[in-house]
N, C-alpha and C positions, 0 to 999 in steps of 0.2 A: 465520900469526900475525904474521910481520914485516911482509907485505901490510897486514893491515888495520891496525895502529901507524902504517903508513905513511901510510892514507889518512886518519886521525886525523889526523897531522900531526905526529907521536911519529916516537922514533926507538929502538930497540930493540935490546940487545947484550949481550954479558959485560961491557962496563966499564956499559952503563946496563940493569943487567936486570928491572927494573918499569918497567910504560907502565899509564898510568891516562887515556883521551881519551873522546871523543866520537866515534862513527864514522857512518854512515846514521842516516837520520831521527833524529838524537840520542841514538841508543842508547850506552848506556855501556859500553865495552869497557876491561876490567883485564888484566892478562897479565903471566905473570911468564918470563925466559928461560932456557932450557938449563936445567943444575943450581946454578945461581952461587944463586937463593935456594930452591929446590924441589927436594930431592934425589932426588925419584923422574921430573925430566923437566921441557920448559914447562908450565904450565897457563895457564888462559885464561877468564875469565867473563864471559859479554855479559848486561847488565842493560839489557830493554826498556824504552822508553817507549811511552805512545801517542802518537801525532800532535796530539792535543788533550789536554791534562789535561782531570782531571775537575771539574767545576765544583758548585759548592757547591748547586745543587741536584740534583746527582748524587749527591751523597753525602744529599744528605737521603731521596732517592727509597733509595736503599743502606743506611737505616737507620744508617749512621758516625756521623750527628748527627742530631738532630730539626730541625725547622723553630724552636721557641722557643729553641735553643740555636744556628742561628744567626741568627736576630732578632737575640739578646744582644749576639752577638759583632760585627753589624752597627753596634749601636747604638754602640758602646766604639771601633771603628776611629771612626767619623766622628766622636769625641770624642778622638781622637788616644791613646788607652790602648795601650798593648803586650805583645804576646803572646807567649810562648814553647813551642813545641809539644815533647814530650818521647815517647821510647819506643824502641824495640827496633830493631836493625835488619831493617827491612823492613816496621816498622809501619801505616807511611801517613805519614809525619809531613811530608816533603817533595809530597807528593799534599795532603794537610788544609791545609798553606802555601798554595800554591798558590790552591786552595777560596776560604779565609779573605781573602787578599790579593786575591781579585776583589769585595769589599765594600768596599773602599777607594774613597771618593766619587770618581767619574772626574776627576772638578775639581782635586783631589791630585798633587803630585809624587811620583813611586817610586824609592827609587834600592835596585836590587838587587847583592848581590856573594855569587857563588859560584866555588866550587874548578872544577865544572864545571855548563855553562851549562843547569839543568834544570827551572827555572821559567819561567814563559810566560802573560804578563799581556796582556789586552787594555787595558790604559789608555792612553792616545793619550801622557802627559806621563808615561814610563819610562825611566828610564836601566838600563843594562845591563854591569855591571862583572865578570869574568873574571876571578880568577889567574892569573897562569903563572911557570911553573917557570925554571929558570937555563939558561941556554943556554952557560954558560962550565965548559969544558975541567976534569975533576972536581969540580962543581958550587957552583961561585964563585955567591955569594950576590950580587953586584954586579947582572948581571942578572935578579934574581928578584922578581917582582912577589904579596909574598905578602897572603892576605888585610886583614890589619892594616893596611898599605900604603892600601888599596884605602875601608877604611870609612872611612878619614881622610877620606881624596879626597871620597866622597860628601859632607861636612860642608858644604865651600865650593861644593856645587850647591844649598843650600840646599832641601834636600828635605822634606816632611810626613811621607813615612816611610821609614827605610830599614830593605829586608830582607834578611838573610842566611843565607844555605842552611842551613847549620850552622855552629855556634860551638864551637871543639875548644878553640883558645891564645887569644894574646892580644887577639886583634881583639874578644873578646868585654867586655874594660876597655874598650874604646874605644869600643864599641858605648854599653856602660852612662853614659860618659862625653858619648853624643850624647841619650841619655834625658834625662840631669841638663838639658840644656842645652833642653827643650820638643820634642825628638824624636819622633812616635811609631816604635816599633819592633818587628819581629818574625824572629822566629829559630826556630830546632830544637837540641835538644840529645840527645846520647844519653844516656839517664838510664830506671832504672826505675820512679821514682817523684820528686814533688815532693822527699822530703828527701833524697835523691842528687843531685839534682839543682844543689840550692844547694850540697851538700856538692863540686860538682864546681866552679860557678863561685866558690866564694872560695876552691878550691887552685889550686895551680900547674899549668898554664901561667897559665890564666885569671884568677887572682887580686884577683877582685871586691871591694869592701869588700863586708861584712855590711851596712852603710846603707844601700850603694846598692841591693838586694839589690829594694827595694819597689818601683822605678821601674820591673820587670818588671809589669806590674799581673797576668795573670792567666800560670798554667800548666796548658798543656792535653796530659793526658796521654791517649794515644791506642795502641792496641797491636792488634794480630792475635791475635783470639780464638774461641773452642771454641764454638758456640752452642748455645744451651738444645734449639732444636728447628733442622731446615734449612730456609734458609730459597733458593727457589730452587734446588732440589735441593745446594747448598751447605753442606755441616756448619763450615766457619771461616769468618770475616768480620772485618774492621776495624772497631771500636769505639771513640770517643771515652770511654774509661771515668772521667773524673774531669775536671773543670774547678774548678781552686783560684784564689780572689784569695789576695793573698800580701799581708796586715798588717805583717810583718815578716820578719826570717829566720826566723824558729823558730813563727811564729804563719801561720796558713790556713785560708781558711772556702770550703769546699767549695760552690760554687754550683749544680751538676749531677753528679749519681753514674749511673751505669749497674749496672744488676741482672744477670747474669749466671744469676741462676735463671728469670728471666721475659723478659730481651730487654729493660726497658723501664727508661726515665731517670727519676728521681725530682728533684725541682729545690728550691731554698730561696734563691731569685729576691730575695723577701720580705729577707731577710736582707742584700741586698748591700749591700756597702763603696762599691764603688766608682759604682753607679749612686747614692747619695745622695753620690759624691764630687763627679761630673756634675749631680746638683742642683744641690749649692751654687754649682759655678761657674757654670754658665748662665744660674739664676735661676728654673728650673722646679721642681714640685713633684714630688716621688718617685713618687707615684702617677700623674703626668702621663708618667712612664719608662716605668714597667710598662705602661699602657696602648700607648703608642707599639710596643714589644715586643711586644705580641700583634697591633696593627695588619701589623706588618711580618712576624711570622710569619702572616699570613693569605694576605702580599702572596707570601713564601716557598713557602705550600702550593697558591696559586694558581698560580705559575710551574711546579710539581712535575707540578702535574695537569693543565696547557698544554703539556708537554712543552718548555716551554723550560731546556733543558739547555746550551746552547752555551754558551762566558762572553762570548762576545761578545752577545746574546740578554739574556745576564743584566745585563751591565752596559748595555745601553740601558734597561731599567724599571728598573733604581737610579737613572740619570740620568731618566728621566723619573718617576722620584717625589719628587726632589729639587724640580724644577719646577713639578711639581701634585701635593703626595701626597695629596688629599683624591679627586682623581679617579683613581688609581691604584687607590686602596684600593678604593673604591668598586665601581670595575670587580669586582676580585677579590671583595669582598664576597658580591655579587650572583650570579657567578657559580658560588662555590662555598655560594648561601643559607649565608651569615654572618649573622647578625642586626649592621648596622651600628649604630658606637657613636655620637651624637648626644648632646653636653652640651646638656642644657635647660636656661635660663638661668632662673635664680629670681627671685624675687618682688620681690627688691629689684634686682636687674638688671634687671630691665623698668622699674622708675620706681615702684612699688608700695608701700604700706607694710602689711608684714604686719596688723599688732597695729592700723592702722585699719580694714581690710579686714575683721576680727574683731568690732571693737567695731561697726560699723556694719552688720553680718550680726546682731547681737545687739540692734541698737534694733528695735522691732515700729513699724511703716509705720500 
């Protein structure tokens, strides 16, 4: 156990008896020493990674999310909206991060800060911020580089979004405070549900206002759960089970639910807050949203059923739909027989005038 503390880069003893590092391929090793906190002994938990996170059309092939629900969530990053993923430990919630923040237009600055280093973005223009602990003789705050510290830092990189791992204390005021300011942002919380959740950012450590509480736009809560039937010889699975826009503190309109007797997502798209929020600023028409949403879920179920899984894969057709999405879709269209959607221009768009066009069909020759 002291070995591998060591090749962490940790250092391990009765006067420091928890080590919490990094060791091979990123795996995360915790350990506690002798009986100083664990009276029956050391113990010790290695929590794998893979070599690649899974990429968001992994998780749609994996049933976590649908392909219109991450369409949705496509469309709301490249609108600079912010997310905060919630759930259990062991959820998926730092996996769904991950996912979710490889939809970030590659064109975007990322500034990430974690406790330890477990996300892994293929975006060329990513910054990469680490905590660390106190290095000073029983544990003198002077050299400690703690989260809160660190989201400051990100501000003066002038970043499009900054994400962080998880939000426990205070760095999540500051977080909220880089919102107010035209930030997008996205985070993870430990929380069972939406209203725990806010009930944890406006207490202490955290102590959010209740106002700023909206500048989270959506909560996506995600949890490891019991399925209806197995699926993959598999009886549990990770499920996005609720996706909330958040109106207020106390107000939320559930945009996508997951059924747990059937496996399958019911949505009320139709009803969103925040895509006629994205209206109004842009200039587009709300039905002009929804349809875009189902184009890029097409582009989604294309990529699924191409086996493009990689994020780096996935983030070159984001980047080349950004460039030509008329020929992107297209492609995907075609290939998975989509009936492509074609606005026909009407009658007065051609140069035409209906009600002459009438009256001169009605004169007899």
């Amino acid at each position: 156990m002291v070995k591998l503390a060591h090749i962490g880069g940790k250092h391990v003893s009765t006067a420091f008896p928890i080590v919490d590092t990094m060791i091979y391929g990123k795996h995360r090793f915790v350990a506690t020493f002798k009986r100083e906190v664990t009276p029956k002994g050391s113990t010790f938990t290695i929590r794998k990674f893979r070599e690649k996170p899974l990429s968001i059309t992994e998780l749609v092939k994996s049933h976590t999310v649908t392909a219109k629900i991450a369409a949705y969530f496509w469309l709301l990053l490249e609108n600079r909206m912010s997310i905060i993923i919630i759930g259990g430990t062991g959820a998926g919630k730092t996996t769904l991060l991950n996912g979710l923040a490889s939809l970030i237009n590659p064109a975007m600055k990322i500034c990430t800060v974690e406790e330890i280093a477990e996300l892994n973005l293929s975006h060329e223009n990513w910054v990469q911020f680490v905590s660390r602990e106190s290095y000073g003789i029983g544990g003198a705050a002077s050299s400690a580089i703690p989260l809160f510290s660190l989201v400051k830092t990100t501000l003066r990189y002038r970043p499009d979004y900054i994400v962080v791992g998880e939000v426990r204390g205070e760095e999540a005021f500051v977080l909220f405070q880089a919102l107010a300011t035209g930030h997008g942002g996205m985070c993870t919380l430990h929380a069972e549900d939406v209203d725990y959740a806010i009930k944890r950012l406006t207490s202490p450590p955290m102590n959010v206002a209740e106002v700023y509480i909206p500048l989270m736009n959506v909560v996506v809560e995600v949890e490891r759960v019991h399925l209806p039937k197995p699926v993959s010889g598999a009886t549990f699975g990770r499920r996005v089970r609720e996706v909330s826009e958040i109106i207020s503190h106390k107000e939320f309109l559930k945009v996508f639910s997951w059924n747990p007797i059937t496996d399958e997502f019911s949505s009320r798209l139709e009803e969103s807050i925040l895509l006629r929020k994205i209206a109004l600023k842009t200039g587009k028409d709300f039905q002009d949203l929804l349809d875009e949403i189902d184009k890029r879920e097409v582009i989604i179920r294309w990529m699924v059923e191409k086996g493009i899984f990689q994020n780096e894969d996935v983030a070159k057709v984001i980047s080349q739909y950004y460039i030509s999405p008329d020929a992107i879709y297209n492609v995907a269209s075609m290939e998975l027989a989509v009936p492509i959607k074609i606005k026909l221009p009407t009658l007065v768009q051609m140069g035409e005038n209906p009600s002459t066009e009438k009256e001169e069909s009605q004169t007899p020759s």
